[in-house]
C-alpha positions as a Markdown table, in Angstrom:
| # | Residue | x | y | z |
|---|---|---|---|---|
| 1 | Unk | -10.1 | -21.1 | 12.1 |
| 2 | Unk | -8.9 | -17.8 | 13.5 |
| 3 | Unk | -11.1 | -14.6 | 14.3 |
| 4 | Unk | -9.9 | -11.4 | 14.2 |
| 5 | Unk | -10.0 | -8.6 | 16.6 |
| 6 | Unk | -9.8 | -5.3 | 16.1 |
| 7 | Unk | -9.3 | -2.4 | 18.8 |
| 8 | Unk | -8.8 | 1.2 | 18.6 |
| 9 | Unk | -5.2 | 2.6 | 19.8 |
| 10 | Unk | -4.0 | 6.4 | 20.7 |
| 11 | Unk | -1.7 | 6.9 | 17.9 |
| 12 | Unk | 1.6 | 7.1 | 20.7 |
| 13 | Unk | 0.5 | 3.9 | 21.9 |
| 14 | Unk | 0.7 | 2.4 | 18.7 |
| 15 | Unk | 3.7 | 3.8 | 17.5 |
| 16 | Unk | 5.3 | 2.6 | 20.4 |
| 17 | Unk | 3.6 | -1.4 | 20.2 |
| 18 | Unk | 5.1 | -1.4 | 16.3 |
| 19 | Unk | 8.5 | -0.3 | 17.6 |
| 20 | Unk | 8.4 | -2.7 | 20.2 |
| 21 | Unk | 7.3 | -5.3 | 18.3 |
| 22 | Unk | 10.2 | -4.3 | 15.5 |
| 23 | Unk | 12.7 | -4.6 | 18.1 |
| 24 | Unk | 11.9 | -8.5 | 19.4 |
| 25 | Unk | 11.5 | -9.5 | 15.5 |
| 26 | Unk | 8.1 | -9.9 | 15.2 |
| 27 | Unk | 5.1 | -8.1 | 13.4 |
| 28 | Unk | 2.6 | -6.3 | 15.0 |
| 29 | Unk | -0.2 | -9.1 | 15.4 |
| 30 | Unk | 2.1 | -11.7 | 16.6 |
| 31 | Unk | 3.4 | -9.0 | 19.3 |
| 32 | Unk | -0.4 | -8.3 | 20.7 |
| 33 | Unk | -1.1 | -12.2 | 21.0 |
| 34 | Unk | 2.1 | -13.3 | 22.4 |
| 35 | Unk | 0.7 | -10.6 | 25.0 |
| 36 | Unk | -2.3 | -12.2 | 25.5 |
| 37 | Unk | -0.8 | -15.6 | 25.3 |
| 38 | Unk | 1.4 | -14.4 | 28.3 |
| 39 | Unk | -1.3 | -12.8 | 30.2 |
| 40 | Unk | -3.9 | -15.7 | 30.0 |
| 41 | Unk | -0.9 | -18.1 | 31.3 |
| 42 | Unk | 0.2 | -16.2 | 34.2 |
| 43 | Unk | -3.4 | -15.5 | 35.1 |
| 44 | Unk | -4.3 | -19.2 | 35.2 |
| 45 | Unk | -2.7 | -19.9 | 38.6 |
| 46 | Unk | -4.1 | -16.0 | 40.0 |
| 47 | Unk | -7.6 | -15.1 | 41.4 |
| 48 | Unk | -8.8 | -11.6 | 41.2 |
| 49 | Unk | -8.6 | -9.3 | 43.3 |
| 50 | Unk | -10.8 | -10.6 | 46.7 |
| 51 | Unk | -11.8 | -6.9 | 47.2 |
| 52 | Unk | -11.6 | -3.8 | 45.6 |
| 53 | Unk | -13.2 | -0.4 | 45.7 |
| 54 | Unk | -12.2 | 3.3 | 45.6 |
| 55 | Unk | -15.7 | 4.6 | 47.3 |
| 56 | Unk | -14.3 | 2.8 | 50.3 |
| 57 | Unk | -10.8 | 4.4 | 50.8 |
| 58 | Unk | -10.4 | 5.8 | 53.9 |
| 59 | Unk | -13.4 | 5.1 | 55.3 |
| 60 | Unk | -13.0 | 2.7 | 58.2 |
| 61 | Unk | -9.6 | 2.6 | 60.1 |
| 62 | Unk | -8.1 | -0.2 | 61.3 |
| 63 | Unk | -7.2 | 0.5 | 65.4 |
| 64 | Unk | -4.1 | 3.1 | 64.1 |
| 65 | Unk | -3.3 | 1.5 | 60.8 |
| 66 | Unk | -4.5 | 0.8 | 57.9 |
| 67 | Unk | -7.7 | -1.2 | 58.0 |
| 68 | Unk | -7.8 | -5.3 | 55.9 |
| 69 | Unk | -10.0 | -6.3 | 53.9 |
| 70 | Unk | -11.4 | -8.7 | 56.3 |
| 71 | Unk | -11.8 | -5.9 | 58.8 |
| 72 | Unk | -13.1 | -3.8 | 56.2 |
| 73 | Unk | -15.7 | -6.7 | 54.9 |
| 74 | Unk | -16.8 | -7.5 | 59.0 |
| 75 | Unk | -17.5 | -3.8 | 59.9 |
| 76 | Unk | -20.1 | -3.5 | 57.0 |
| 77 | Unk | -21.9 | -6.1 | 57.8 |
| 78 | Unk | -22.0 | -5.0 | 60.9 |
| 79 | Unk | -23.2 | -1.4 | 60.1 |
| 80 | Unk | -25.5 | -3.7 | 58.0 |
């Protein structure tokens, strides 16, 4: 048995989806799972992002260049 979703669009977004969806042939809620469908499969083989955060931009530098997330990770635990 199916469920069904529903989600709230900007109206220009969903203009756009339905004329995008018009164009491969398809109708609106076949276009939004194929999406899905295609997202969950390509993410199967991906992990997330190891780490991630905007607070932390800028804040440590790594000897001239930009610092890694490794070095990023090790100096915080170091500040502790």
């Amino acid at each position: 048995m199916t469920r069904i979703l529903t989600l709230r669009l900007d109206p220009v977004l969903l203009e756009r989806a339905e004329a995008r969806a018009a164009r491969l042939g398809v109708d609106r809620a076949k276009y939004v799972r194929s999406l899905i469908e295609e997202d969950l499969a390509s993410g199967e083989n991906q992990s997330g992002p190891g780490f991630a955060s905007c607070d932390l931009a800028g804040m440590y530098e790594g000897g001239g260049k930009a610092a890694t997330n490794p070095e990023t990770r090790a100096r915080m635990r170091r500040k502790g």
